[in-house]
N, C-alpha and C positions, 0 to 999 in steps of 0.2 A: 450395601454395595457402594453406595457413594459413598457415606463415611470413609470407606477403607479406600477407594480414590482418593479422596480429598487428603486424607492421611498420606501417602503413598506422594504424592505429587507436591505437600507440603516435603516433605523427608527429602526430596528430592533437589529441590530448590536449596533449600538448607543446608544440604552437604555439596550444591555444588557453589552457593557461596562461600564456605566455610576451606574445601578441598582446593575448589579452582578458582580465588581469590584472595582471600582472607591468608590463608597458610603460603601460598606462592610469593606475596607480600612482603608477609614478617618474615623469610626466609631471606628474601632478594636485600630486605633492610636488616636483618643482622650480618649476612653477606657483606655488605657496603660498607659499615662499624668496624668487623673485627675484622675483614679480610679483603679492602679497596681494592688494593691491585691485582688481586687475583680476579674479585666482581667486575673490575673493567679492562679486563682481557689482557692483564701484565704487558701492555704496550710501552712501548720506548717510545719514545719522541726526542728526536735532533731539529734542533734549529726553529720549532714550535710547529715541527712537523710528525706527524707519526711514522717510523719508517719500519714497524715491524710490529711481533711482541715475542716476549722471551720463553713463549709457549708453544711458538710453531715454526720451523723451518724456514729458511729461506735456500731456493738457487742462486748459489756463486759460480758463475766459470771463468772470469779474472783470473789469470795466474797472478794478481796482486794480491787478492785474497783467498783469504781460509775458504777451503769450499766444506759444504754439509756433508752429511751423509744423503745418501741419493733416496727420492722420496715414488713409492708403488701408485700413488692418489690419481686420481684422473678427475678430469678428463686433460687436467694440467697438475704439475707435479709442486704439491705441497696447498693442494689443495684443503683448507680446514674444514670445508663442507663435507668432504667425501673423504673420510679416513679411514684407511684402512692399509692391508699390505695387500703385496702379491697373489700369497696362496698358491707360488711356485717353490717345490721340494729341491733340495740339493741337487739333486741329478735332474730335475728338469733342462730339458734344452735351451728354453729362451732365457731360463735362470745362468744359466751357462753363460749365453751367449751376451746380457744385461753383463755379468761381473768381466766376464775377458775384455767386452767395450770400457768399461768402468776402468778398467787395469788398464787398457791400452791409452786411453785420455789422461791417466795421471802419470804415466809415461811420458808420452811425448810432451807435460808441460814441463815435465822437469827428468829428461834423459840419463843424465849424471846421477840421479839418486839411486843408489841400487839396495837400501833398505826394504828388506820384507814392508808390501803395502800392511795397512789393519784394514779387518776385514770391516769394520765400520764405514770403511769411504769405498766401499765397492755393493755393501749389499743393504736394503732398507730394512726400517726398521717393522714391526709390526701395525703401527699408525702411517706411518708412513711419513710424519712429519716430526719427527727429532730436530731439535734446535739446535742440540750439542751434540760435539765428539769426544770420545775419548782421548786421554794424555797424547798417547801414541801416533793419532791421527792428527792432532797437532803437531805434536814435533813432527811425524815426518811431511810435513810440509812447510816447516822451519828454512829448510836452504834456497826452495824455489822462492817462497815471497822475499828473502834477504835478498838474491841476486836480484829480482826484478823490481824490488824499491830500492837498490843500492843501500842497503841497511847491512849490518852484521848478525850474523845468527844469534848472539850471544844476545843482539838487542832484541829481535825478534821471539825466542826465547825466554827472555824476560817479561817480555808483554802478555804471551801468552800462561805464563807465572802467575801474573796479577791476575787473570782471569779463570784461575781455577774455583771449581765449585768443589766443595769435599763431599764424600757420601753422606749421609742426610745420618744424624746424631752419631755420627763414624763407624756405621756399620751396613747401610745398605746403599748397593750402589757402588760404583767407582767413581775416583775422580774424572771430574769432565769440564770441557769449557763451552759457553753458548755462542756461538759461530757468530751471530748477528752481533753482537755484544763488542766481539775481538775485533771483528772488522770495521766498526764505527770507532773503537781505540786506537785502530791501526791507520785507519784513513780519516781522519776528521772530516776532509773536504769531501770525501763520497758518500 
């Protein structure tokens, strides 16, 4: 009986050096090796400050800048602890009543546009924390940040050109651009 204790308690020690130290290790250090900027949290840094990373979301409501796509997280929105969506259906009410505010705010920043919204900048994602939008969702917020930086669309436009990501080996995915990304190109100073 103690043998088989002693056995039993050695086996145990052993694999949780091996499982819950040793392997968690050589993971996190070939992590670091072949894949840094993913092992530390794909962060941007402006001006030897960190102001993001290009893995999670930020809130824009600037009409100077690109805004995201709107984020479900709580208990604050784009939260990276707490990811998740909604788990509100199409016909849900407050689903409803989230995208008509959603639609009503990108209205009145920019009244004159009367382009179909995309449905990326009215309804979250299922993390709830997308970096990027889709082509679409950029351009049509192309004419408001031109008029309110005094820039040309065409410039504006452009910038956001430079900033597309193509679908990943050009087959999955659409293009898209990362929000934080465009708006530190767009605004150096902010």
């Amino acid at each position: 009986m103690l043998s088989t204790l002693r056995s039993a308690v050695m086996l145990f020690a052993g694999l949780t050096i091996v499982v819950g130290i040793v392997y968690p290790l050589a993971m996190t250090g070939v992590a670091k090796v072949a894949f840094n900027d993913q092992a530390e949290g794909s962060l941007i840094v402006k001006d030897g400050k960190v102001v993001g990373s290009s893995l999670i979301g930020q809130s824009f409501s600037s009409p100077q800048l690109f805004w995201g796509r709107p984020s479900a997280t709580g208990p604050m929105a784009n939260n990276g602890v707490n990811s998740s969506g909604s788990n509100l259906g199409p016909t849900n009410a407050a689903q409803l009543d989230n995208v008509k505010a959603r639609v009503e705010a990108l209205k009145a920043a920019d009244p004159s546009n009367t382009t179909a919204i995309p449905v990326d900048l009215v309804t979250a994602s299922a993390s709830g924390l997308d970096p990027e939008i889709s082509l679409a969702a950029a351009y049509y917020q192309v004419p408001r940040i031109a008029r309110e930086r005094k820039m040309t669309e065409t410039q504006v436009r452009a910038l956001v050109d430079q900033f597309v990501q193509k679908p990943l080996m050009g087959l999955f995915g659409e293009p898209r651009v990362n929000v934080l990304q465009l708006n530190l190109a767009l605004s150096p100073s902010k």
